[in-house]
PyMOL Python script that loads the backbone (N, CA, C, O; Angstrom):
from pymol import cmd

cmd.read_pdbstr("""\
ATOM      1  N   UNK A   1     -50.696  66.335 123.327  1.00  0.00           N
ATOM      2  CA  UNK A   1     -49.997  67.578 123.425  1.00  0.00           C
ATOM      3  C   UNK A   1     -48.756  67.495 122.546  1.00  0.00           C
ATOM      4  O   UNK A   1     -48.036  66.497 122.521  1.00  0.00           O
ATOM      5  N   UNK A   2     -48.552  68.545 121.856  1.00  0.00           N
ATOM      6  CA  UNK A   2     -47.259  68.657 120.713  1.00  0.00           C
ATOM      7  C   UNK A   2     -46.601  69.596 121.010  1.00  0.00           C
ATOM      8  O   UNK A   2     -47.129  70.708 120.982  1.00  0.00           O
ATOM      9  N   UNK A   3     -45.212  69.447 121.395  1.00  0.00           N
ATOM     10  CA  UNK A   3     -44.575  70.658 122.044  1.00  0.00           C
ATOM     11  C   UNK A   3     -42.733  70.090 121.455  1.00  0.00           C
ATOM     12  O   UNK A   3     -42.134  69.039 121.231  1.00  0.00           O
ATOM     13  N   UNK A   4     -42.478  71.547 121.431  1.00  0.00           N
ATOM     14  CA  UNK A   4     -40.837  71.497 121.210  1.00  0.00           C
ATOM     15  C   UNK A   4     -40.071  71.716 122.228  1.00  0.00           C
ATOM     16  O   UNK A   4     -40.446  72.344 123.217  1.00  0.00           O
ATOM     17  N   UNK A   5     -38.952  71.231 122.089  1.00  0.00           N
ATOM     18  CA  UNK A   5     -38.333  70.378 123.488  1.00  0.00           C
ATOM     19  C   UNK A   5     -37.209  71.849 124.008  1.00  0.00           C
ATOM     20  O   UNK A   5     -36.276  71.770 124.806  1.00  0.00           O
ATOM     21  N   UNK A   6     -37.612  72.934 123.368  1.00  0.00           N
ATOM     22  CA  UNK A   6     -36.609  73.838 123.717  1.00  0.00           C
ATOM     23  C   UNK A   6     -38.064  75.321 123.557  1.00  0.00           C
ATOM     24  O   UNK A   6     -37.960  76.100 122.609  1.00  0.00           O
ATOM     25  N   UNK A   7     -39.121  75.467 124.449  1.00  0.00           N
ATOM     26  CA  UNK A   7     -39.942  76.097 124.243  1.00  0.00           C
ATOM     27  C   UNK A   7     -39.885  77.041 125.328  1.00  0.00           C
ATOM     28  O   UNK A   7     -39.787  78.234 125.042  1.00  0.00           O
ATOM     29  N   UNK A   8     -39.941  76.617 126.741  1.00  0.00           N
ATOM     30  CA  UNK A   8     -39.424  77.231 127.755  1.00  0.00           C
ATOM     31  C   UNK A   8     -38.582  76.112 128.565  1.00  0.00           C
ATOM     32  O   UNK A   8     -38.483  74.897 128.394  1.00  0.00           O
ATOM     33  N   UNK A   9     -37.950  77.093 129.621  1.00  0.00           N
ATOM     34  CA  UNK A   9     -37.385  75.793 131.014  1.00  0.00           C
ATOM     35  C   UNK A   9     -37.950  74.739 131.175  1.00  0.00           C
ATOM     36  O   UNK A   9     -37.420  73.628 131.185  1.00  0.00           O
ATOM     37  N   UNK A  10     -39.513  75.093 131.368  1.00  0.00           N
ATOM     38  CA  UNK A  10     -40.189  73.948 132.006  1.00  0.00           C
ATOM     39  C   UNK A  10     -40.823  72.539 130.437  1.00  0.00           C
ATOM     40  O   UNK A  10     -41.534  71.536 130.374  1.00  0.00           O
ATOM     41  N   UNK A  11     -40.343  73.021 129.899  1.00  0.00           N
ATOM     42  CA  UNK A  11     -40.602  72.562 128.581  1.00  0.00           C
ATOM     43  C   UNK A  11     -39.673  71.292 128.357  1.00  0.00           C
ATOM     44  O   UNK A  11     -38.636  71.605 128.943  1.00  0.00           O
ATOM     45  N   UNK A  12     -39.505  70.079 127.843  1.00  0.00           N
ATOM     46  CA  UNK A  12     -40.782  69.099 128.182  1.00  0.00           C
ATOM     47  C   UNK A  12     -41.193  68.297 129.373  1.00  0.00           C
ATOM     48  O   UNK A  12     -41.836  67.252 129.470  1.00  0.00           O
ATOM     49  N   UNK A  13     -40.640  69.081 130.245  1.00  0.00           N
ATOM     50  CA  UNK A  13     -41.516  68.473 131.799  1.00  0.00           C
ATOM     51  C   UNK A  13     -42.112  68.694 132.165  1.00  0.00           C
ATOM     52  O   UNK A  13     -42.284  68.029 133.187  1.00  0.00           O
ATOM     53  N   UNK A  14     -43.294  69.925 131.897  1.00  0.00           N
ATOM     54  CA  UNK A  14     -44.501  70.432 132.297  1.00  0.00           C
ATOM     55  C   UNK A  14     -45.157  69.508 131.162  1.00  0.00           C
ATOM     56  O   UNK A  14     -45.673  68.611 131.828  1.00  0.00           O
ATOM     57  N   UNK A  15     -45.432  69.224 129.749  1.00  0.00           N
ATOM     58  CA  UNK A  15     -46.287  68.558 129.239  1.00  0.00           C
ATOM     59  C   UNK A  15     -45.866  67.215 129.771  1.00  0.00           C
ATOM     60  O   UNK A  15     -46.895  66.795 130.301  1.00  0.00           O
ATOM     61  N   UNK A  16     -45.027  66.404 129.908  1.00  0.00           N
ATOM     62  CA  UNK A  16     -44.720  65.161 130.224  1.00  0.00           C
ATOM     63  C   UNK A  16     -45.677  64.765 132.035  1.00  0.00           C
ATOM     64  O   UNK A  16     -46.123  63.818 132.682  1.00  0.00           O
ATOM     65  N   UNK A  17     -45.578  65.678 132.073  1.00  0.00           N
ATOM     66  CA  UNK A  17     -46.184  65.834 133.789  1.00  0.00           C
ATOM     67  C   UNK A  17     -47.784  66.019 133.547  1.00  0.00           C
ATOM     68  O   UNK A  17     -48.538  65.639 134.443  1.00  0.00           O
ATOM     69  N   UNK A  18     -48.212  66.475 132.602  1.00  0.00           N
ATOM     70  CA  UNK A  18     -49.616  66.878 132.398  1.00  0.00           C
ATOM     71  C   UNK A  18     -50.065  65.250 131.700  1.00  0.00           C
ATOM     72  O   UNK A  18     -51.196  64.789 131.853  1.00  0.00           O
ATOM     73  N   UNK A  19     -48.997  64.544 130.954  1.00  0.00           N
ATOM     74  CA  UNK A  19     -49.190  63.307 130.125  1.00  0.00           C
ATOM     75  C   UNK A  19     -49.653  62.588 130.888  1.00  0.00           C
ATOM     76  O   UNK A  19     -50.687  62.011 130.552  1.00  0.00           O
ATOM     77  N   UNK A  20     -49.191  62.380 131.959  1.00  0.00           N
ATOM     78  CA  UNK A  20     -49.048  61.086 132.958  1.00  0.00           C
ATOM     79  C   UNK A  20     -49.975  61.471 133.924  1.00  0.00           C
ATOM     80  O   UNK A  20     -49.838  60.774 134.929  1.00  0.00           O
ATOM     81  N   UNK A  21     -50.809  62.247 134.023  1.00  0.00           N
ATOM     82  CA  UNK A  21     -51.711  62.867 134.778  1.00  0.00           C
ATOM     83  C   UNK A  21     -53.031  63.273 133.993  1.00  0.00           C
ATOM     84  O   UNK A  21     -53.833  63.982 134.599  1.00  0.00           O
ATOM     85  N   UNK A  22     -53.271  62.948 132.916  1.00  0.00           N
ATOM     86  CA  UNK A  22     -54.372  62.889 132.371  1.00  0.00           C
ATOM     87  C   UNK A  22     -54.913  61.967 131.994  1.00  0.00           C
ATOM     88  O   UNK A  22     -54.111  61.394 131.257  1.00  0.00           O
ATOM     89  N   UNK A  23     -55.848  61.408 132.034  1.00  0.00           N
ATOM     90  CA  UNK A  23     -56.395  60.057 131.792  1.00  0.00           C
ATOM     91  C   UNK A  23     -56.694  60.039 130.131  1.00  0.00           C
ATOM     92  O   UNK A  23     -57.625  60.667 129.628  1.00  0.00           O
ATOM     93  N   UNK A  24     -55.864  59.319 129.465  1.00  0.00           N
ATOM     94  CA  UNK A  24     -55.913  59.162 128.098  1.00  0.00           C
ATOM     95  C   UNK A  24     -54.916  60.164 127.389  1.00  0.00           C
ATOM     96  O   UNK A  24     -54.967  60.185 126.159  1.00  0.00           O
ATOM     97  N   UNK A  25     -54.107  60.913 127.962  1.00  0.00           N
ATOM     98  CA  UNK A  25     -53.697  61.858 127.537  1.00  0.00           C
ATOM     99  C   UNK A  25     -51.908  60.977 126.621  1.00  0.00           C
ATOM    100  O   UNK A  25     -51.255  59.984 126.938  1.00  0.00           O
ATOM    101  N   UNK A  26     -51.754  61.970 125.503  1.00  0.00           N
ATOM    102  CA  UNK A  26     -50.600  61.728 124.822  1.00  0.00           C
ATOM    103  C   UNK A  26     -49.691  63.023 124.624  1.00  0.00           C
ATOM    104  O   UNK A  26     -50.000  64.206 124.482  1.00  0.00           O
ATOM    105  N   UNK A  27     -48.204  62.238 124.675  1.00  0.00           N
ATOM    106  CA  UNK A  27     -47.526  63.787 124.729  1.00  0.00           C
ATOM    107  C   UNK A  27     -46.658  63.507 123.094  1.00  0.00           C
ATOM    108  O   UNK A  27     -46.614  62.367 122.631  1.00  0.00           O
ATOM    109  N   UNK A  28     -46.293  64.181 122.675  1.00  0.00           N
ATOM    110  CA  UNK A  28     -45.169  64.240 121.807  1.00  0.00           C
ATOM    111  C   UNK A  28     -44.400  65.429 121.663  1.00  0.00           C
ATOM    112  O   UNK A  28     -44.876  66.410 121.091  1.00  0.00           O
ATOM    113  N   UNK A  29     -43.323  65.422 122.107  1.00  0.00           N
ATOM    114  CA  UNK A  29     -42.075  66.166 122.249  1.00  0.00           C
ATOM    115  C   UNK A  29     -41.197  66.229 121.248  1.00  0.00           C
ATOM    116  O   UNK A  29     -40.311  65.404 121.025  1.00  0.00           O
ATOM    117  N   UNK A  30     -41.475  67.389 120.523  1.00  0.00           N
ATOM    118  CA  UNK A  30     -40.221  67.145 118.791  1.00  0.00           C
ATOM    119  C   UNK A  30     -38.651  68.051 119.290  1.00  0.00           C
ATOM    120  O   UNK A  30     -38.425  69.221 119.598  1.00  0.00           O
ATOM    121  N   UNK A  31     -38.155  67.328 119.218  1.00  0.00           N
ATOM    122  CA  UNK A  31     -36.469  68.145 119.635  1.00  0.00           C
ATOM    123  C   UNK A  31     -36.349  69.649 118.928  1.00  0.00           C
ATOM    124  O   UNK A  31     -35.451  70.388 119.332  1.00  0.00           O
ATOM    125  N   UNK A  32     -37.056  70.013 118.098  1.00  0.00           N
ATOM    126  CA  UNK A  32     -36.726  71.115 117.280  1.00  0.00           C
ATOM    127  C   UNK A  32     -38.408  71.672 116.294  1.00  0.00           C
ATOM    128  O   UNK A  32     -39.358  70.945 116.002  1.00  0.00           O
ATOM    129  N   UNK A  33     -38.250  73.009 116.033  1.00  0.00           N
ATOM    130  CA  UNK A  33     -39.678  73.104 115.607  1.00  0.00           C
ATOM    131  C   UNK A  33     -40.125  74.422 116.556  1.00  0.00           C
ATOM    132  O   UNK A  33     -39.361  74.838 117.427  1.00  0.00           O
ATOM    133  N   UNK A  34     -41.892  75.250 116.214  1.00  0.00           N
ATOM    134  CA  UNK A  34     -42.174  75.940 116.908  1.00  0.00           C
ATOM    135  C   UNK A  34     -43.170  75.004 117.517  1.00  0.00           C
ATOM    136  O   UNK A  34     -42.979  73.817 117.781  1.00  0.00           O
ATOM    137  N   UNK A  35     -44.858  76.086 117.806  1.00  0.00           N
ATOM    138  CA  UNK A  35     -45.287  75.704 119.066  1.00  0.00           C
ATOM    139  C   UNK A  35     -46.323  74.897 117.829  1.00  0.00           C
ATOM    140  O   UNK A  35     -46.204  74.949 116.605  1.00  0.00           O
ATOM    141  N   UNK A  36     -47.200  74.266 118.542  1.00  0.00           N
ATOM    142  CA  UNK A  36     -47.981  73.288 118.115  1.00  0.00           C
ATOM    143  C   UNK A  36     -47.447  72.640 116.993  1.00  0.00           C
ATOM    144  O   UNK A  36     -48.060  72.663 115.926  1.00  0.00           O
ATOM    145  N   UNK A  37     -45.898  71.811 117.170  1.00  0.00           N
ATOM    146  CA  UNK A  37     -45.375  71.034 116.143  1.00  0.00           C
ATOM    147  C   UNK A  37     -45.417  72.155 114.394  1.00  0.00           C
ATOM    148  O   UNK A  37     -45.595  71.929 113.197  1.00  0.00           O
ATOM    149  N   UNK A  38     -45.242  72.883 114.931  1.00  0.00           N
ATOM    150  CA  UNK A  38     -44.253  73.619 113.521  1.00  0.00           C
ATOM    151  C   UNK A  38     -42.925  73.091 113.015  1.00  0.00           C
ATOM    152  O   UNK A  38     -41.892  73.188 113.678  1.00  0.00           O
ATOM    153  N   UNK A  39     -42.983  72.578 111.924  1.00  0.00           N
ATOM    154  CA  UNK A  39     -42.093  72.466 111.181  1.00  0.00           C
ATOM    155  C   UNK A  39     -42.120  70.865 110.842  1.00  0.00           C
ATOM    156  O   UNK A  39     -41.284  70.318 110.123  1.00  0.00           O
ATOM    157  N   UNK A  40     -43.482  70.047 111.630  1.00  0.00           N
ATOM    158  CA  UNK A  40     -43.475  68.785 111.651  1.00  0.00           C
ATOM    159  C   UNK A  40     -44.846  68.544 111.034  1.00  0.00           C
ATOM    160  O   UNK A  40     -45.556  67.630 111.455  1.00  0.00           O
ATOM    161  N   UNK A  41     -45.192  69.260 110.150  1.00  0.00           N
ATOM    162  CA  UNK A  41     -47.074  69.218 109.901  1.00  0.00           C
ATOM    163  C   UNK A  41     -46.984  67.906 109.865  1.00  0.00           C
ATOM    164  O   UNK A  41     -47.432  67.439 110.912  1.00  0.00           O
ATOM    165  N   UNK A  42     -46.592  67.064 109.105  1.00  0.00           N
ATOM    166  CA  UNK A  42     -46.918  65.717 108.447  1.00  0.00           C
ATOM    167  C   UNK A  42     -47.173  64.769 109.602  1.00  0.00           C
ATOM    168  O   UNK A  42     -48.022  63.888 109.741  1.00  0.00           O
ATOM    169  N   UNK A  43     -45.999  65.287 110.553  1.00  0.00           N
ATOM    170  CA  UNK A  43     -45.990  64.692 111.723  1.00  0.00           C
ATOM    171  C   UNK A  43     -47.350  64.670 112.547  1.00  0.00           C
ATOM    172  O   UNK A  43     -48.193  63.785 112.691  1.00  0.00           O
ATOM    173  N   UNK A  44     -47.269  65.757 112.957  1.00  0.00           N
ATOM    174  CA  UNK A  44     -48.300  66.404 113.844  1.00  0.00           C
ATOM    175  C   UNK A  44     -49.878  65.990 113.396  1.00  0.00           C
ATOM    176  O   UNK A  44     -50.696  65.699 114.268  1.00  0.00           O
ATOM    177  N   UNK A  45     -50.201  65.989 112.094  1.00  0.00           N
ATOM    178  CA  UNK A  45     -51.032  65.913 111.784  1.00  0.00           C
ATOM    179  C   UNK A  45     -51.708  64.542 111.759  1.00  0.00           C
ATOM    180  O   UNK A  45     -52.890  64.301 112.005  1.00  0.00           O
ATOM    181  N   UNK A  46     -50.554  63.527 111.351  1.00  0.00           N
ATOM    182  CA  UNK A  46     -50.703  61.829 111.639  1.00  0.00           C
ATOM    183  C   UNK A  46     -51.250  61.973 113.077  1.00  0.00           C
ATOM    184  O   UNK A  46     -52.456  61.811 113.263  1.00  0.00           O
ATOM    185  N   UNK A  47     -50.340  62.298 114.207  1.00  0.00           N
ATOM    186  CA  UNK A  47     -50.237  62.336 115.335  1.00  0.00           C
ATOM    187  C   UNK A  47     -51.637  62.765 116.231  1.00  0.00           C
ATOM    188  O   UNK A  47     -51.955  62.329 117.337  1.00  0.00           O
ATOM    189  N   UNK A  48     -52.297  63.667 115.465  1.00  0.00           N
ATOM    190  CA  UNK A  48     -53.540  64.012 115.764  1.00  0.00           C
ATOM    191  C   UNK A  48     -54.676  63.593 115.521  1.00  0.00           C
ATOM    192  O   UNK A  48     -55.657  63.790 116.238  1.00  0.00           O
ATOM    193  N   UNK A  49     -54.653  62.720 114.065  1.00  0.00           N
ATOM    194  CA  UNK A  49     -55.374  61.676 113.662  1.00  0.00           C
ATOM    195  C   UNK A  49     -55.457  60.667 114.544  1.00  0.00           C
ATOM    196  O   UNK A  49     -56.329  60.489 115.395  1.00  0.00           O
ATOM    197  N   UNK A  50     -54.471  59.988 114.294  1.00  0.00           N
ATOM    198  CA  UNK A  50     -54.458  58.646 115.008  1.00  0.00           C
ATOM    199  C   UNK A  50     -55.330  59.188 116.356  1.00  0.00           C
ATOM    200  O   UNK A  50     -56.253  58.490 116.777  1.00  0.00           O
ATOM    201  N   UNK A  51     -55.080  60.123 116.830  1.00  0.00           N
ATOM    202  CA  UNK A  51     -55.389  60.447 118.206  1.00  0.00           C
ATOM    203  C   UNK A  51     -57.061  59.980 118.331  1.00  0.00           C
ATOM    204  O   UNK A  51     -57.607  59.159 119.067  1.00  0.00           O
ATOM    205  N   UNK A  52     -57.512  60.745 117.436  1.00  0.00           N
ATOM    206  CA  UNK A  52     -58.943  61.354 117.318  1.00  0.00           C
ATOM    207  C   UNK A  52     -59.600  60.059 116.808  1.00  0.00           C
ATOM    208  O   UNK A  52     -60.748  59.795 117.164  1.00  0.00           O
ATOM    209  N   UNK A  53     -58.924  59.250 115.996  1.00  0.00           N
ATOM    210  CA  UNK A  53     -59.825  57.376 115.361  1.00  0.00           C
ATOM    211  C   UNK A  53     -59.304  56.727 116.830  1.00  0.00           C
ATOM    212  O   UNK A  53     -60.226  56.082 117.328  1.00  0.00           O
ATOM    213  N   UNK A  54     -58.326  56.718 117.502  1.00  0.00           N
ATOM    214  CA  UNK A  54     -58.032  56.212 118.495  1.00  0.00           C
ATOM    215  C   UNK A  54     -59.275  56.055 120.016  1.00  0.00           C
ATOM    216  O   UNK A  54     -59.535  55.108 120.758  1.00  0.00           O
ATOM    217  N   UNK A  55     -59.843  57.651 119.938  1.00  0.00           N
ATOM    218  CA  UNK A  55     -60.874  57.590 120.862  1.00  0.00           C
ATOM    219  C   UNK A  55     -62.592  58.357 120.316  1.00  0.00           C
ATOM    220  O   UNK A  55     -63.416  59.118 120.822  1.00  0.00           O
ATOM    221  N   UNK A  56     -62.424  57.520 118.881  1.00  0.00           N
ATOM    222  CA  UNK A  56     -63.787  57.456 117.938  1.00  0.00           C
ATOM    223  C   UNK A  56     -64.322  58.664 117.452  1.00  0.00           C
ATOM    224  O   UNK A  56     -65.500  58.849 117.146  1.00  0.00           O
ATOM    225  N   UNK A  57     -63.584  59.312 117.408  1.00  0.00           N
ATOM    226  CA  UNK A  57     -64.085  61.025 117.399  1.00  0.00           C
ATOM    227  C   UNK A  57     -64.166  60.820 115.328  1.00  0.00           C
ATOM    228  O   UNK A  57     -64.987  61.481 114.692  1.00  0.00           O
ATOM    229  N   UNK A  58     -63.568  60.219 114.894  1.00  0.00           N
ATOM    230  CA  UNK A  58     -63.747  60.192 113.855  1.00  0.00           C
ATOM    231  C   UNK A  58     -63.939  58.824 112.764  1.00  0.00           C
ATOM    232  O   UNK A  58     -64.145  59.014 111.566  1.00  0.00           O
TER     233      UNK A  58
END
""", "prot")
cmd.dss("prot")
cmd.show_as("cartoon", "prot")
cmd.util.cbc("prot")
cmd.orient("prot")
């Protein structure tokens, strides 16, 4: 999950709470940015990789 740390109230403790409660699940929280890691492609996009060779999808 890729979320900016100023998205709503519950924002980043509703994904951090969904992290730790999903089996395999990863969170990343960018301090600044829109929604699905805007403004961090390079980021986001590593971040989603790794994800996906991580559990063989690619």
């Amino acid at each position: 999950m890729l979320f900016p740390s100023r998205t709503t109230a519950s924002t980043p403790r509703l994904p951090r709470y969904i992290g730790e409660h999903v089996p395999g699940a990863r969170v990343q929280v960018f301090a600044d940015g829109g929604h699905i890691g805007i403004g961090h492609d390079a980021e986001s996009s590593a971040l989603i990789d790794g994800f996906l060779r991580e559990i063989g999808y690619t």
